[in-house]
N, C-alpha and C positions, 0 to 999 in steps of 0.2 A: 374210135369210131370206125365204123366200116369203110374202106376207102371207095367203096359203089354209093353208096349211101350221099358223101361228099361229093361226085361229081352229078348226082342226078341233078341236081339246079342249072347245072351248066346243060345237060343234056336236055332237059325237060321244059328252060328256057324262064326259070324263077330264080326267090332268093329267098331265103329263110334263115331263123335265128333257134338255135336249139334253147327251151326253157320248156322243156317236156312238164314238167309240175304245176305250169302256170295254164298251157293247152289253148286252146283257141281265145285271142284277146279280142274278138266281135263277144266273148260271154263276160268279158266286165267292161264296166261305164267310160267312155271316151274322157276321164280324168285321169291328171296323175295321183293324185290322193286315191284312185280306187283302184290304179296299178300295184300303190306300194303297197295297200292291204293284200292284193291278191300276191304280193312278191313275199309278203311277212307269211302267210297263211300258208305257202308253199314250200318256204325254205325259212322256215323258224332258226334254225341257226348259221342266220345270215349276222354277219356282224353289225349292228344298225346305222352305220357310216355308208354300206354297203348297197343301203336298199333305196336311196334316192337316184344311188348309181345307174343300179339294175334297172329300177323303175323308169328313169330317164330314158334310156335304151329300147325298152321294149315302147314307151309313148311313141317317141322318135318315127320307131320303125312302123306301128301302127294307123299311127296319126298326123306324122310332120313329113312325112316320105311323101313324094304327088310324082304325077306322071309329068315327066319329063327330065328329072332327078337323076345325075348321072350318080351311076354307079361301081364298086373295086369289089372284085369278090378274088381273095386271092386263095387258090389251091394247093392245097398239100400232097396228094396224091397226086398229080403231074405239074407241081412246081411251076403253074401257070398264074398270071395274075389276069384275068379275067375281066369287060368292062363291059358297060351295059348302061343301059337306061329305062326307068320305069316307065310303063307302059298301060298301066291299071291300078286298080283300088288294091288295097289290101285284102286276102282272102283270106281264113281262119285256112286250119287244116281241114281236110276233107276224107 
């Protein structure tokens, strides 16, 4: 990944999780049963151990994150680890 790419969160004052196949999670249903469809639909050769994983992850970050949630973003491009707290609702991409 592009190492500008990884520090925009930091710069830009967000957090995000890369699942580029899946794309903005306000366009499926606030369940996990309708994550791991959209997680199966996306990545068909996901191992199926895999997808409650996955699924759990993106609910999490979607749905169980709230503002006041502290937060660890740790970077690869300047070897920082990063802290924060939410501050707002969850936004799709834009």
């Amino acid at each position: 990944m592009d190492s500008s790419l990884q520090l925009e969160p930091i710069e830009k004052g967000f957090i995000a999780i890369g699942w580029d196949k899946i794309g903005d999670l306000t366009s499926v249903a606030a369940s996990r049963d309708a994550i791991k469809a959209a997680v199966i639909s996306a990545y068909s050769s996901k191992k199926p151990g895999a997808i409650p994983v996955d699924a759990g992850v993106l609910y999490r970050f979607a749905h169980e994150m709230k503002k006041g949630d502290f937060i660890v973003y740790p970077s690869k491009p300047n070897r920082m680890i990063n802290l924060g707290a939410i501050d707002g609702d969850y936004r799709g991409m834009r």
